[in-house]
N, C-alpha and C positions, 0 to 999 in steps of 0.2 A: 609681461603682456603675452596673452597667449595667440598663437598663429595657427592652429587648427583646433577643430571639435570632431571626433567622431560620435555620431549620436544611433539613437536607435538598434544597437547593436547586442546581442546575446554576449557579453564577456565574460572570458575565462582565459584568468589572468594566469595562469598555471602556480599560481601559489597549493593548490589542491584545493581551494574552497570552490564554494559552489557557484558554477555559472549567475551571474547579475541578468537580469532579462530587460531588454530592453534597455538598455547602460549606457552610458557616456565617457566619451574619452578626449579628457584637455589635456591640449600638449602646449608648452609653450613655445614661445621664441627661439629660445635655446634651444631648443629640437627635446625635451626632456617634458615629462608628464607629469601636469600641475593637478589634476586631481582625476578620481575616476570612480565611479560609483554608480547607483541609479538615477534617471533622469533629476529626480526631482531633487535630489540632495548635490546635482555639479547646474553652476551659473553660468550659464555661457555670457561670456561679453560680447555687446555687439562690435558688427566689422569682424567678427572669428568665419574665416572658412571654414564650411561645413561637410563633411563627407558621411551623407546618410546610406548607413548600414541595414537598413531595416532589411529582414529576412536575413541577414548570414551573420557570422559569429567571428568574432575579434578574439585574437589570440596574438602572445607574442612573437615576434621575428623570428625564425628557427635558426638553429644553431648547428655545424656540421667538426665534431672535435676534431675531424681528421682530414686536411684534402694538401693536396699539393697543388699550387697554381700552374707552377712553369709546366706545361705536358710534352717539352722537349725530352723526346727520349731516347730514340735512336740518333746515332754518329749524323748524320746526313742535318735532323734537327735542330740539334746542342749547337753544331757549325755554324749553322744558317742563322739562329739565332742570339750565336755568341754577342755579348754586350750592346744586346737589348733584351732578355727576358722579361724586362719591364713590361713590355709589349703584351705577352704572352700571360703574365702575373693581370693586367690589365683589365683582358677581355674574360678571363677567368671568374674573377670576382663581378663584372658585368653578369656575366651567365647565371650563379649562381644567385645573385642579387633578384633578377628575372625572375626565379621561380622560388621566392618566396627565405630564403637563408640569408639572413639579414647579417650575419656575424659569422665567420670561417676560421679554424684554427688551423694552418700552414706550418705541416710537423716534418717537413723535407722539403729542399728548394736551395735556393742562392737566395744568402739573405739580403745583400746589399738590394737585390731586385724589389724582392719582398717586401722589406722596410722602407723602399722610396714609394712603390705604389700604399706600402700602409699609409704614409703620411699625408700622401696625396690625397686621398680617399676622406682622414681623416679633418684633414685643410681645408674641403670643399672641392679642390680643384679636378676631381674626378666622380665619377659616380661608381660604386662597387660597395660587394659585400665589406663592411667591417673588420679588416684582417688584425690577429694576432700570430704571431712566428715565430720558428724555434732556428729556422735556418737547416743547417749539418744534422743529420742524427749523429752525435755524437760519437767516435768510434768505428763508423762505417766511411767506405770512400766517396766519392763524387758517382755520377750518375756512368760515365765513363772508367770505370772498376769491375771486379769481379763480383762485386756485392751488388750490381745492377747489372751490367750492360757490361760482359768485355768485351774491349775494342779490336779486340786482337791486334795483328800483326798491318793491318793496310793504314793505321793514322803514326803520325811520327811520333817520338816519346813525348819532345815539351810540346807538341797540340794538346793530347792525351793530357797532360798536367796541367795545361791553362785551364781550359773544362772544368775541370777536377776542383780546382786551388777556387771556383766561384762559390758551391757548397762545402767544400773542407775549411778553407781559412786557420790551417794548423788543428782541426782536430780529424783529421782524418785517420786510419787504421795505426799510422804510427803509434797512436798515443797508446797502443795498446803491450807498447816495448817500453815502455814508461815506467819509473818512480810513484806509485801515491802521489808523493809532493807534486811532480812534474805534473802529472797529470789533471791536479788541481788549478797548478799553475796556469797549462795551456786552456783550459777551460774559464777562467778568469777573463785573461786575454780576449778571448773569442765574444764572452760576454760585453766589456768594453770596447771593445771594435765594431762590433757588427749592430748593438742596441736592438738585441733579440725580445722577445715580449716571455719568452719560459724556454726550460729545456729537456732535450730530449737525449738520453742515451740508449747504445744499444747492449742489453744486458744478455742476448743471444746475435748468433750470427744474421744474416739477410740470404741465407741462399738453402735451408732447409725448407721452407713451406712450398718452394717450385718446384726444389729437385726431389721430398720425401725422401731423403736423407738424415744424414746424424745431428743433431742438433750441440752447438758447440757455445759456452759462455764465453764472452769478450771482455769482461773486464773482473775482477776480484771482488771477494764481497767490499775490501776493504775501500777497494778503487769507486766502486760502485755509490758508496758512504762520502766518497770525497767530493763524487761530483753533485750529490743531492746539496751536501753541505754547503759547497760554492753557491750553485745558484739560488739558496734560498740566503745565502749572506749579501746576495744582490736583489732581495726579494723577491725574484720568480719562481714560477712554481717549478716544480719538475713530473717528468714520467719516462717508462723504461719502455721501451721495445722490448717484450718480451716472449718465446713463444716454444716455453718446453715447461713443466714443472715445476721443478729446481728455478730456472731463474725467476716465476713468478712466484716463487715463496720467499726468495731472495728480495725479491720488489714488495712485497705484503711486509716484510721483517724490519725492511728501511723506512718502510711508511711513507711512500712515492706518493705523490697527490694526488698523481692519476697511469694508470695500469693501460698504457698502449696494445691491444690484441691480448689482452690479459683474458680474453676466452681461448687464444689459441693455444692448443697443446699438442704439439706433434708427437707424434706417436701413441699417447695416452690419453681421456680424459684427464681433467683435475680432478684430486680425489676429495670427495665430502667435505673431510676437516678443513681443506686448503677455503674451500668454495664457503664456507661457515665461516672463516676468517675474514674473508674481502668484506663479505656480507655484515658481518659483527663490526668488522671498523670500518665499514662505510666508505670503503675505497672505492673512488668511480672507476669503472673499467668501459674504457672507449672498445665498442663490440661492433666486430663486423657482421653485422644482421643478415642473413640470406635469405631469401625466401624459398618454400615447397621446392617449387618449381625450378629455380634456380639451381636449388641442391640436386635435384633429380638430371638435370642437364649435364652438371658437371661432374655426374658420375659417370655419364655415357660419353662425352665427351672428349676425345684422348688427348686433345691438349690441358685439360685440366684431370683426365683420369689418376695420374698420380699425386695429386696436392688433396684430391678427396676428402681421404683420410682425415686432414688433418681440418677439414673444414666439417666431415662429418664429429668431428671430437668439439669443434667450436660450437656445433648449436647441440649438442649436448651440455656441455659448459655454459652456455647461454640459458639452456632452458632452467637449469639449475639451480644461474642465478636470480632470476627470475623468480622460481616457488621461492627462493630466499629473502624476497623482497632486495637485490642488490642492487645499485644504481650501473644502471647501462645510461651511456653517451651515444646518441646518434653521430655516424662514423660512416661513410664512405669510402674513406682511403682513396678518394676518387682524384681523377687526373681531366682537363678538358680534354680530351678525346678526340680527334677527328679520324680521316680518313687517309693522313700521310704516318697515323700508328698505328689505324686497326686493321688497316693491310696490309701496313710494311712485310713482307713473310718472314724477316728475321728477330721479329719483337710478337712473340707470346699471339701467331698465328693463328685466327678464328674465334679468342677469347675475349675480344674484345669489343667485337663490332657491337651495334645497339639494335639487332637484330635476336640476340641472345637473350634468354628470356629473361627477365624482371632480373637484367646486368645491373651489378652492384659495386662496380668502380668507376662512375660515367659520371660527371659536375653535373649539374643543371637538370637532374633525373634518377640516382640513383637513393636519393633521400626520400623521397617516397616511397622505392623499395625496401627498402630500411625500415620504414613503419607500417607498412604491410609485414615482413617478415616479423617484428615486434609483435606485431596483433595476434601473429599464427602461431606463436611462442607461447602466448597465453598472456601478456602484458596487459594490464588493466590500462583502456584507454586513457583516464588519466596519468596515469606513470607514460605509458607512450608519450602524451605529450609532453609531459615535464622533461625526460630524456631528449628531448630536442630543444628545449628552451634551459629551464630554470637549473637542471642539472650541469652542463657540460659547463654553464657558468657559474657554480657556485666550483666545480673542478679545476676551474684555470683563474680561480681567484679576483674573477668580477661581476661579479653577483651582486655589488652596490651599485650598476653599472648599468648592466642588462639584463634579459632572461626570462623578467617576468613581468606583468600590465600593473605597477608601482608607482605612486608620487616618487617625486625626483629622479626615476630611471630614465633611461632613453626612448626617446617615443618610437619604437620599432614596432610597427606592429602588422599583423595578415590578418588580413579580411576573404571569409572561407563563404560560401556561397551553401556549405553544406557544411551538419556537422562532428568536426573532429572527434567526437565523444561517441559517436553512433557505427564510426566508421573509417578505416584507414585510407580511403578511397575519396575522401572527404578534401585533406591536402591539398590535392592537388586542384580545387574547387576553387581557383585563387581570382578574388572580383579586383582585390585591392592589395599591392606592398607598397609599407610606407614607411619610410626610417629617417629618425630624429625629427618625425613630424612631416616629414614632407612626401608629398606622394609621386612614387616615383614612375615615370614613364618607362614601363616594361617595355612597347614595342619600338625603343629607340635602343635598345639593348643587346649587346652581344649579335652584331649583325656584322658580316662577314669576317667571321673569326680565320684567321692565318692558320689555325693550326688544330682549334677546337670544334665543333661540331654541336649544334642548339636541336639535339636530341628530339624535344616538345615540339621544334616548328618545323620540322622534317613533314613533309606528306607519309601521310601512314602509318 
């Protein structure tokens, strides 16, 4: 029985065929989509709720491969908000859901959080973006480590490890004084504990792209082989953090599923051959987009003057893969953001407020920088879109699922007021989000967030 029609509507279903004019969209009961086509070839049954689209254009729910929910990030937050990030995980997926990102991939966090608001979410009994999660990156410490945030000397040792032990769960830096076996081992472990949805290793360190520093490998090719092999013997997918050369050739040679910052290269572009390989096997590479303007800021800027570098080497690498025809992932890397991080003065000062220009680590606003900076790249508006829909899910392995406007998919869909095909500006043109068929009340949304900050409803 179906429970919604969208009718009248310009679709483009981001399979790459050609926009339907005038089209129709049944979704059923089950929140999934029973057929779609031109008016005259879909039957609406009567009693179906109608949501007339005429004038704007239906596209599927966007997709962001990359965000972190919890935005606890300095000592004072992690505290405040110890054993409840739930909370935080929450209002996050609210926000994003707001403005149009129907599905989130969550590649850092506490996964116990993670996984109760995913299930929530997916139960009915919350409203938010769609989360899949990886938990720990692998290899790296808790948000309270040197590979984040050190605490120094003012928190006691076991505060400092409680923290810790919520995103670690035994794979934290240890594992990298490990056996192969061990290492497979603890990563097993972690898998069965925590009911992570993919995973994520760190196949370079976390502290070269801030400090423009040496870039160091964390784990061995061989180690690296073990932990791919684990988590695809529990069928999820995998990807590397990766962000010097070497370790993304090392990631291209395992056949990762998907290439985390696999545009970045500190200190160097990728070289041709490297970028003809991703490209040739069709490796997605989740890209942090910047736009012009952004890049121009963050060279003049001295809290980001020294990371430049290596962002001027990513949209070099971006544009690259791009002439390559490469599959880029729309990627935020974003955090909800408010105003007890982006002033703190001991967390990444100045670089983060939403006063910076077309800011690219911001929930609920940085994704349409994202496809603006794709545009300026030279991305064919089609591929723009599919990189935010049909791509990142056919990357994380559910692409029977979501992704794109398909019989039996999930009814996710944005209703654009302007269109996506003509203009990156277009996005943000949102009349309608509606997921699994239901249309969601955006202004009940992410309204006074604890910690994050609703960017779009800000005055000015």
């Amino acid at each position: 029985m179906a429970q919604l029609a969208i009718v009248n509507a310009t679709v483009i279903d981001a399979t790459g065929a050609q926009p339907i004019d005038g089209g129709t969209i049944l979704i059923g009961a089950d929140g999934t989509i029973e057929a779609v086509g031109p008016a005259a070839a879909v039957s609406i049954p009567e009693g179906v709720q109608t949501v007339d689209a005429r004038g704007g254009f239906a596209i599927p729910g966007l997709m962001d491969a990359n965000v972190h929910l919890v935005a606890a990030r300095t000592a004072d937050t992690l505290l405040d908000f110890q054993g409840r990030y739930d909370e935080l995980a929450r209002e996050a997926a609210e926000l994003t859901l707001k403005y149009g990102v129907t599905t989130v991939f969550d590649t850092w966090g506490p996964a116990a959080a993670a996984t109760r608001v995913r299930d929530e979410i997916n139960a009915g009994k919350t409203t938010g973006s769609r989360i899949y999660c990886s938990g720990n990156i692998i290899g790296l410490g808790g948000p309270l480590s040197d590979d984040f945030v050190a605490p120094g000397t003012f928190l006691q040792k076991d505060t400092i490890a409680s923290v810790n032990h919520e995103w670690e769960r035994g794979t934290g830096p240890g594992l990298t004084t490990m056996s192969v076996s061990q290492i497979a081992e603890a990563v097993a472990q972690y898998i069965e504990e925590t009911g992570v949805d993919f995973i994520k290793w760190a196949a370079t360190d976390h502290l070269a792209i801030a400090s423009g520093a040496a870039v160091f490998l964390m784990f061995s090719e061989a180690a690296q082989q073990a932990i791919h092999d684990t988590a695809h013997g529990y069928g999820l997918p995998t990807q590397a953090h990766t962000t010097s050369v070497d370790s993304l050739r090392i990631s291209v040679d395992l056949g990762v599923d998907l290439l985390q910052h696999g545009d970045m290269t500190v200190g160097q572009p990728a070289p041709a051959e490297l970028l003809d390989r991703i490209a040739g096997k069709r490796i997605p590479t989740a890209a942090l987009v910047c736009t012009d303007d952004y890049l121009k800021w963050s060279a003049s800027f001295p809290g980001t003057a020294i990371s430049h570098g290596a962002r001027e080497n990513s949209d070099i690498n971006q544009r690259g893969l791009i002439e390559r025809g490469a599959r880029l992932l729309l990627t935020t890397d974003g955090f909800a953001y408010g105003p007890r991080i982006t002033e703190h003065p001991g967390f990444r000062a100045g670089t983060l407020k939403p006063t910076v220009p077309d800011q690219c680590v911001q929930l609920g606003y940085s994704h349409f920088n994202w496809l603006k900076g794709a545009w300026e790249k030279g991305m064919e508006p089609m591929e723009v879109l599919r990189s935010a829909t049909a791509y990142p899910a056919e990357a994380y392995g559910v692409s029977e699922v979501v992704g794109t406007l398909e019989v039996g998919k999930k009814g996710d869909v944005l209703i654009l007021d302007a269109d996506p095909l003509t203009s990156a500006a277009a996005y943000k043109e949102i009349r309608h989000v509606i997921k699994e068929g239901a249309v969601v009340d955006r202004d009940k949304l992410a309204r006074d967030m604890q910690v994050g900050l609703d960017v779009m409803a800000e005055p000015g």
